[in-house]
Biopython code that builds the backbone (N, CA, C, O; Angstrom):
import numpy as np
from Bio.PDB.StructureBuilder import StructureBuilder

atoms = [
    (1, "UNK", "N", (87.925, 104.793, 97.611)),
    (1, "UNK", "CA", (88.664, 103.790, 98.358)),
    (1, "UNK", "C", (90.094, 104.276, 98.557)),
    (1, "UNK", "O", (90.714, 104.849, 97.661)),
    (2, "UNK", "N", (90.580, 104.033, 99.731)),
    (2, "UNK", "CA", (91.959, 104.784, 100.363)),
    (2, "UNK", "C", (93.508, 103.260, 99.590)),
    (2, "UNK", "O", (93.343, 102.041, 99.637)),
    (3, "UNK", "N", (94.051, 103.574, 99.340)),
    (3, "UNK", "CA", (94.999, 103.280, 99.050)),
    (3, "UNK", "C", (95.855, 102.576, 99.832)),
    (3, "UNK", "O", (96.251, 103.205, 100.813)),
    (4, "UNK", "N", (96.279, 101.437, 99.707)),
    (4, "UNK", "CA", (97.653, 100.738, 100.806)),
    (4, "UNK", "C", (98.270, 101.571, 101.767)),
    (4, "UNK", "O", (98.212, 101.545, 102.996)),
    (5, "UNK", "N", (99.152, 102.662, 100.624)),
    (5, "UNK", "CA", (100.150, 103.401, 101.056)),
    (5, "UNK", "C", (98.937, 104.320, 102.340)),
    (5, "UNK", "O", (98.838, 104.188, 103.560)),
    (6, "UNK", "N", (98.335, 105.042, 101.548)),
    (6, "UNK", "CA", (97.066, 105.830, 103.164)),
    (6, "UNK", "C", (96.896, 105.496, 103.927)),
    (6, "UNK", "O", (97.185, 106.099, 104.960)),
    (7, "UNK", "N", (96.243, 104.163, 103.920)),
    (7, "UNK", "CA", (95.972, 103.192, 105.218)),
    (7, "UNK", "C", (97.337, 103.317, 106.233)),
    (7, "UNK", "O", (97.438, 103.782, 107.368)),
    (8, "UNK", "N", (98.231, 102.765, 105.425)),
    (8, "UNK", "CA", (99.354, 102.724, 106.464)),
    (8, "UNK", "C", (99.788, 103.858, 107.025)),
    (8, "UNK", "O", (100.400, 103.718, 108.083)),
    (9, "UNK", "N", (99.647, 104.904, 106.627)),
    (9, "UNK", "CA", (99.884, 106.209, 107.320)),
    (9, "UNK", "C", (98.888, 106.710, 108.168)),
    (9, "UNK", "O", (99.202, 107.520, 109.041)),
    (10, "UNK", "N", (98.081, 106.451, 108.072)),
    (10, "UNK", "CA", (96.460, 106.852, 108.952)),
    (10, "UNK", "C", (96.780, 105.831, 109.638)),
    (10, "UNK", "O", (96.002, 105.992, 110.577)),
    (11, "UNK", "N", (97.529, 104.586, 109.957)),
    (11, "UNK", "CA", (97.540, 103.436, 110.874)),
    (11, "UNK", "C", (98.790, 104.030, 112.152)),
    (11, "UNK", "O", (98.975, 103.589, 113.286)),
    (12, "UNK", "N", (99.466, 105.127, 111.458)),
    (12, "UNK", "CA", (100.693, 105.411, 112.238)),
    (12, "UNK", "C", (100.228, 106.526, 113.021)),
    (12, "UNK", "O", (100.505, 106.634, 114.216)),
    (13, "UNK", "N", (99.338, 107.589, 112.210)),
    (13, "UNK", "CA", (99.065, 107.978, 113.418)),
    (13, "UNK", "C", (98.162, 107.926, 114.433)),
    (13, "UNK", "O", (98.209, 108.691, 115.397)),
    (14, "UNK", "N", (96.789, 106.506, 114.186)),
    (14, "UNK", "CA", (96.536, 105.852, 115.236)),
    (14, "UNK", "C", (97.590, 105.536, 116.399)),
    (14, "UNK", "O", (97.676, 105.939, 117.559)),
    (15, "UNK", "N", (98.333, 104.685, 115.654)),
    (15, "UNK", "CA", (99.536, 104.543, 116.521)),
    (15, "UNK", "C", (99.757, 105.138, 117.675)),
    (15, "UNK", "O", (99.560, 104.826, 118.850)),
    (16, "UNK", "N", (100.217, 106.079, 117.114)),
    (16, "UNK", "CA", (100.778, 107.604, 117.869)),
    (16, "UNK", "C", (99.687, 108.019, 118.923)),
    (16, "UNK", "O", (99.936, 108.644, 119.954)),
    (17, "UNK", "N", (98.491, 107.604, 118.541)),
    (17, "UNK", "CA", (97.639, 108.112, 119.478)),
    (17, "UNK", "C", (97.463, 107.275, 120.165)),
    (17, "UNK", "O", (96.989, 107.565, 121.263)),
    (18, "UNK", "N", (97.657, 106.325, 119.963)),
    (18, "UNK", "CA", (97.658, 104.870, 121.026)),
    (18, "UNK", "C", (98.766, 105.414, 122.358)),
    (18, "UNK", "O", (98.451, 105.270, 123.539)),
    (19, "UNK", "N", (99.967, 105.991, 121.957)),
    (19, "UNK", "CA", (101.098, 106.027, 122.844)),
    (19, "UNK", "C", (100.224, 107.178, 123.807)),
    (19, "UNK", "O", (100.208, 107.258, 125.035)),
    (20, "UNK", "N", (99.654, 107.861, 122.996)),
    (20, "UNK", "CA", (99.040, 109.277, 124.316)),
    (20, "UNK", "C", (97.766, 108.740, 125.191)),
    (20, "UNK", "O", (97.284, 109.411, 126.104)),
    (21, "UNK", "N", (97.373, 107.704, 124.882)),
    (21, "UNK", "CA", (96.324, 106.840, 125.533)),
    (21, "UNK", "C", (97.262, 106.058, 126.620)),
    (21, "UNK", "O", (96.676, 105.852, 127.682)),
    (22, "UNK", "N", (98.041, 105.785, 126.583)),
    (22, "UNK", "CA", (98.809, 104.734, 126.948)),
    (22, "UNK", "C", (99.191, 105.672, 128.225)),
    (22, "UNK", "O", (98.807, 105.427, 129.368)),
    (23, "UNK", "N", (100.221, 107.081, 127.763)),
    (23, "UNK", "CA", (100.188, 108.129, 128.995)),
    (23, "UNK", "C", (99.385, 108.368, 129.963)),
    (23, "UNK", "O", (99.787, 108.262, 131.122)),
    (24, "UNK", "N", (98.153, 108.719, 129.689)),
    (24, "UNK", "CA", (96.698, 109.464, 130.075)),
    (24, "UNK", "C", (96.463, 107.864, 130.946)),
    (24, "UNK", "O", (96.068, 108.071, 132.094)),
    (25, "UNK", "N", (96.602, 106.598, 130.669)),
    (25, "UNK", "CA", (95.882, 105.611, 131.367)),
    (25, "UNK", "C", (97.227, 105.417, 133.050)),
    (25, "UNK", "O", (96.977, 104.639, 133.971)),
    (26, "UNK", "N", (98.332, 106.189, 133.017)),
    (26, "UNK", "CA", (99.269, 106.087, 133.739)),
    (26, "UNK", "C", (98.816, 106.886, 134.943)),
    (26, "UNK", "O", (99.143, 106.490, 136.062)),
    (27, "UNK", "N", (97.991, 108.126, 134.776)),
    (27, "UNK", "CA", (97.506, 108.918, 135.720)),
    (27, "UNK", "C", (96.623, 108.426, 136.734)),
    (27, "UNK", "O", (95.798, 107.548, 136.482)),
    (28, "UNK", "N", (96.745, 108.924, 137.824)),
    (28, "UNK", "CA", (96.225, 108.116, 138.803)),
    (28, "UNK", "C", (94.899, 108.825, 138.974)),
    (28, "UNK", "O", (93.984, 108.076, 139.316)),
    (29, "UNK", "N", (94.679, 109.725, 138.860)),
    (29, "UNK", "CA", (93.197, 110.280, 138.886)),
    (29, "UNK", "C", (92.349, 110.888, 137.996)),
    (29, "UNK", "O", (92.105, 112.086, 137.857)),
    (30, "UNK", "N", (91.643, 109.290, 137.015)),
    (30, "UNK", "CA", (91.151, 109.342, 135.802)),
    (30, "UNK", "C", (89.831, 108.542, 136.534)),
    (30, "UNK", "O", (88.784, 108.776, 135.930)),
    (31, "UNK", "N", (89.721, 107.911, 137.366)),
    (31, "UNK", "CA", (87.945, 107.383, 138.017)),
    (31, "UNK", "C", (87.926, 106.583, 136.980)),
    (31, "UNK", "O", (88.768, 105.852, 136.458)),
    (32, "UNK", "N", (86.242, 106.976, 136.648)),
    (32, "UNK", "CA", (85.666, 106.198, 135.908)),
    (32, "UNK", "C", (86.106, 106.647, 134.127)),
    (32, "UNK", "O", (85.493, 106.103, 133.208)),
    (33, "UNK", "N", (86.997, 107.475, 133.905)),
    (33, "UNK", "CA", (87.230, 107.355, 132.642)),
    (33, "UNK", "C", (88.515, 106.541, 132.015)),
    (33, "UNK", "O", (88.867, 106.372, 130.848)),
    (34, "UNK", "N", (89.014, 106.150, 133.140)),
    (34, "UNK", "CA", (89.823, 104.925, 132.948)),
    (34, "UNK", "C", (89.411, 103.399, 131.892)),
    (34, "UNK", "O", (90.075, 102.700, 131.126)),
    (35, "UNK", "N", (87.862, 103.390, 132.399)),
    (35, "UNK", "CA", (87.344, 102.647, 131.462)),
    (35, "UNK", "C", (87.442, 102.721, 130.071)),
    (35, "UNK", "O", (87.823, 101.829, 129.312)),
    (36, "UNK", "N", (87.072, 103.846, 129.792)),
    (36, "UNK", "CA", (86.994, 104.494, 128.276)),
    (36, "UNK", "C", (88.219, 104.584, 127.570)),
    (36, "UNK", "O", (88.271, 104.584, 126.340)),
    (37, "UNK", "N", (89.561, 104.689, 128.581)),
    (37, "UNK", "CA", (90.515, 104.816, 127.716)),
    (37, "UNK", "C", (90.669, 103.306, 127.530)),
    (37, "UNK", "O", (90.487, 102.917, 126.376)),
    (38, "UNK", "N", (91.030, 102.207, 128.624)),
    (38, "UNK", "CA", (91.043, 101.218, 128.341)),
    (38, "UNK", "C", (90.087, 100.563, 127.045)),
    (38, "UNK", "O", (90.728, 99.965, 126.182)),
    (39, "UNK", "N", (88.656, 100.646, 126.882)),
    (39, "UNK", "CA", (88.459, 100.809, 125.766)),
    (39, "UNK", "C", (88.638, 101.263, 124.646)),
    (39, "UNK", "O", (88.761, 100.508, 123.682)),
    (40, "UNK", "N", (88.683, 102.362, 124.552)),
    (40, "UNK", "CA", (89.680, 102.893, 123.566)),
    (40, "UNK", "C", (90.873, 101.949, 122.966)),
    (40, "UNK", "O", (90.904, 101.544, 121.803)),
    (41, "UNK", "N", (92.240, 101.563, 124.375)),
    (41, "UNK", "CA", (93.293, 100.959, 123.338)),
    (41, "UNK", "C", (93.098, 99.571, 123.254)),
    (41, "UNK", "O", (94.041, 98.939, 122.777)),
    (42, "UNK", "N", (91.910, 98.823, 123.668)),
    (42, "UNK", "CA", (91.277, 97.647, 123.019)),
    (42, "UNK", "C", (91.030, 97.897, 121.532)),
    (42, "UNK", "O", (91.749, 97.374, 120.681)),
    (43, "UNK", "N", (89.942, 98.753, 121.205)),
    (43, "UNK", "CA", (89.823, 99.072, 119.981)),
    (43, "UNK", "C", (90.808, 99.597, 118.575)),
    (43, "UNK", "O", (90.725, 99.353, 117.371)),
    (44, "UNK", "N", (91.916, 100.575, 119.555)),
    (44, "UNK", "CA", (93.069, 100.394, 118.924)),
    (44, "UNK", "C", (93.906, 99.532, 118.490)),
    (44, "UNK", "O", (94.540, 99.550, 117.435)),
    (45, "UNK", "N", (93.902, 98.634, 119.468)),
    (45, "UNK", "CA", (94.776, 97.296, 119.475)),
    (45, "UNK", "C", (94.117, 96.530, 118.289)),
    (45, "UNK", "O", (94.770, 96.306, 117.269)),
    (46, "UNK", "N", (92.775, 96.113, 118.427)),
    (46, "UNK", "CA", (92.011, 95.572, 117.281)),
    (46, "UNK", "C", (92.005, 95.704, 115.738)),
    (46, "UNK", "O", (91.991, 94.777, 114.928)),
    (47, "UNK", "N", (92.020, 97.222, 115.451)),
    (47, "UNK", "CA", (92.417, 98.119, 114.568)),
    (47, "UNK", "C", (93.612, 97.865, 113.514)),
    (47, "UNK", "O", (93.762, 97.938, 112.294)),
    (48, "UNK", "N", (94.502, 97.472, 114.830)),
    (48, "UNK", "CA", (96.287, 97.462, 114.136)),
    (48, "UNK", "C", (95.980, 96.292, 113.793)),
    (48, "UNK", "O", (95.879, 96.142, 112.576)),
    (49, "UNK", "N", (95.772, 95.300, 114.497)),
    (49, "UNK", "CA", (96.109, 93.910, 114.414)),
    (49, "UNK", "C", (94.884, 93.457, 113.156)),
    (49, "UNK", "O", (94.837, 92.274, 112.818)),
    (50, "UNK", "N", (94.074, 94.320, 112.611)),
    (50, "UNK", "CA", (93.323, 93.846, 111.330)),
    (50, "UNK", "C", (94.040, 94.303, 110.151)),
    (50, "UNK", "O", (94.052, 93.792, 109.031)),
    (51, "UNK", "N", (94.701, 95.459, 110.620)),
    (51, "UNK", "CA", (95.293, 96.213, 109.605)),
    (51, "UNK", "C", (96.461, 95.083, 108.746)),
    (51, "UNK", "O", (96.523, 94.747, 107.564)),
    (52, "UNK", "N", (97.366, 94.683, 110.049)),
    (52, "UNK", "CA", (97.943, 93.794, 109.676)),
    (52, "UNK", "C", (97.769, 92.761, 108.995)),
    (52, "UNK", "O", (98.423, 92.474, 107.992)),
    (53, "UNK", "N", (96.449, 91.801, 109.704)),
    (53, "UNK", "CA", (96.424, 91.048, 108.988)),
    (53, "UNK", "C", (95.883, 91.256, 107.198)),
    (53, "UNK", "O", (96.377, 90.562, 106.310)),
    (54, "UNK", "N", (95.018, 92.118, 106.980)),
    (54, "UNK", "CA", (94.964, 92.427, 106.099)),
    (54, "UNK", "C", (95.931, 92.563, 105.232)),
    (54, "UNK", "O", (96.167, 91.634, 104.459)),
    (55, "UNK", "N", (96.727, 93.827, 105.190)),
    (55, "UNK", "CA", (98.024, 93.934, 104.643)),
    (55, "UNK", "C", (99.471, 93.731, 105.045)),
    (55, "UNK", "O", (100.345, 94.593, 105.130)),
    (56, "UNK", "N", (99.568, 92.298, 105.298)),
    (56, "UNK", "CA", (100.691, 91.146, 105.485)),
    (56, "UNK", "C", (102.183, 92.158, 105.086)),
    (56, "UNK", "O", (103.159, 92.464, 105.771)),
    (57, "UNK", "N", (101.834, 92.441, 103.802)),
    (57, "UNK", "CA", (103.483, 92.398, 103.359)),
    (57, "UNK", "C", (103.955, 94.072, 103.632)),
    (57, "UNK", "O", (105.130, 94.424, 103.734)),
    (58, "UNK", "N", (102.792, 94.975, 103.720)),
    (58, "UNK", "CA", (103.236, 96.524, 104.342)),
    (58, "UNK", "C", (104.034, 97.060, 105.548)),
    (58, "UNK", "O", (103.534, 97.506, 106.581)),
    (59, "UNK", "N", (105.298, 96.954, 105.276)),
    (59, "UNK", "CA", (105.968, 97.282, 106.643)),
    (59, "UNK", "C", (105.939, 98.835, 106.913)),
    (59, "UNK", "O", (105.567, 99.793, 106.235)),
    (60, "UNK", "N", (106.458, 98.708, 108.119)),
    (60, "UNK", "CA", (106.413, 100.049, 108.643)),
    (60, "UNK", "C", (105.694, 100.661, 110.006)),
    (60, "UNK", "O", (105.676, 101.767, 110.548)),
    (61, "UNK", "N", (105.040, 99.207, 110.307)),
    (61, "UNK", "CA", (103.770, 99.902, 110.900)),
    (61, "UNK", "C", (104.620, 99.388, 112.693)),
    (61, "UNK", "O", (105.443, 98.473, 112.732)),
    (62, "UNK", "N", (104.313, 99.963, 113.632)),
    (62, "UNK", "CA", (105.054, 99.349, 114.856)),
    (62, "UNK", "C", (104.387, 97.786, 115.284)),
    (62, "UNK", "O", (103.332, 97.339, 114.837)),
    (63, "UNK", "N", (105.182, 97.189, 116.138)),
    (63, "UNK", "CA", (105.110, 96.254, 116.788)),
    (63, "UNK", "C", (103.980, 96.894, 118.508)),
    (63, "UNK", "O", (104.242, 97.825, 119.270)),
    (64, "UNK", "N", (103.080, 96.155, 118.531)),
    (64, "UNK", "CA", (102.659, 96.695, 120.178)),
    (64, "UNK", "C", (103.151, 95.867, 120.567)),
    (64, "UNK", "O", (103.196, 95.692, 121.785)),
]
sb = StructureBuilder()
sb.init_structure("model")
sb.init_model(0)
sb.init_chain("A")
sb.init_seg("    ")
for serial, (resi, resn, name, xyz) in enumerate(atoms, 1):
    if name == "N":
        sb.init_residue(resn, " ", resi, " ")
    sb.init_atom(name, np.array(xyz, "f"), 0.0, 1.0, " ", f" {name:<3s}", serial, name[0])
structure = sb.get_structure()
């Protein structure tokens, strides 16, 4: 079992990869894989926001 402190660092660099998803969905000629990223930062989004609620009092982690 991973540790508070881990989680929250494996949550940052989700994070981080959220922001390069976020780039990549700016491009105008992504078709049909536009979907996938959009899925993708659904699932990301989901991710953080359990993380959080889970561990309430762990700061550090960004605001989306």
């Amino acid at each position: 079992m991973l540790d508070p402190q881990t989680l929250q660092e494996r949550i940052r660099v989700v994070e981080s990869k959220r922001d390069s998803l976020v780039r990549l969905l700016e491009q105008p000629n992504l078709g049909t894989l536009r979907i996938d990223v959009n899925q993708a930062l659904e699932e990301i989004d989901e991710l953080i926001d359990e993380f959080k609620k889970t561990f309430p009092n762990i700061s550090g982690s960004e605001t989306i």
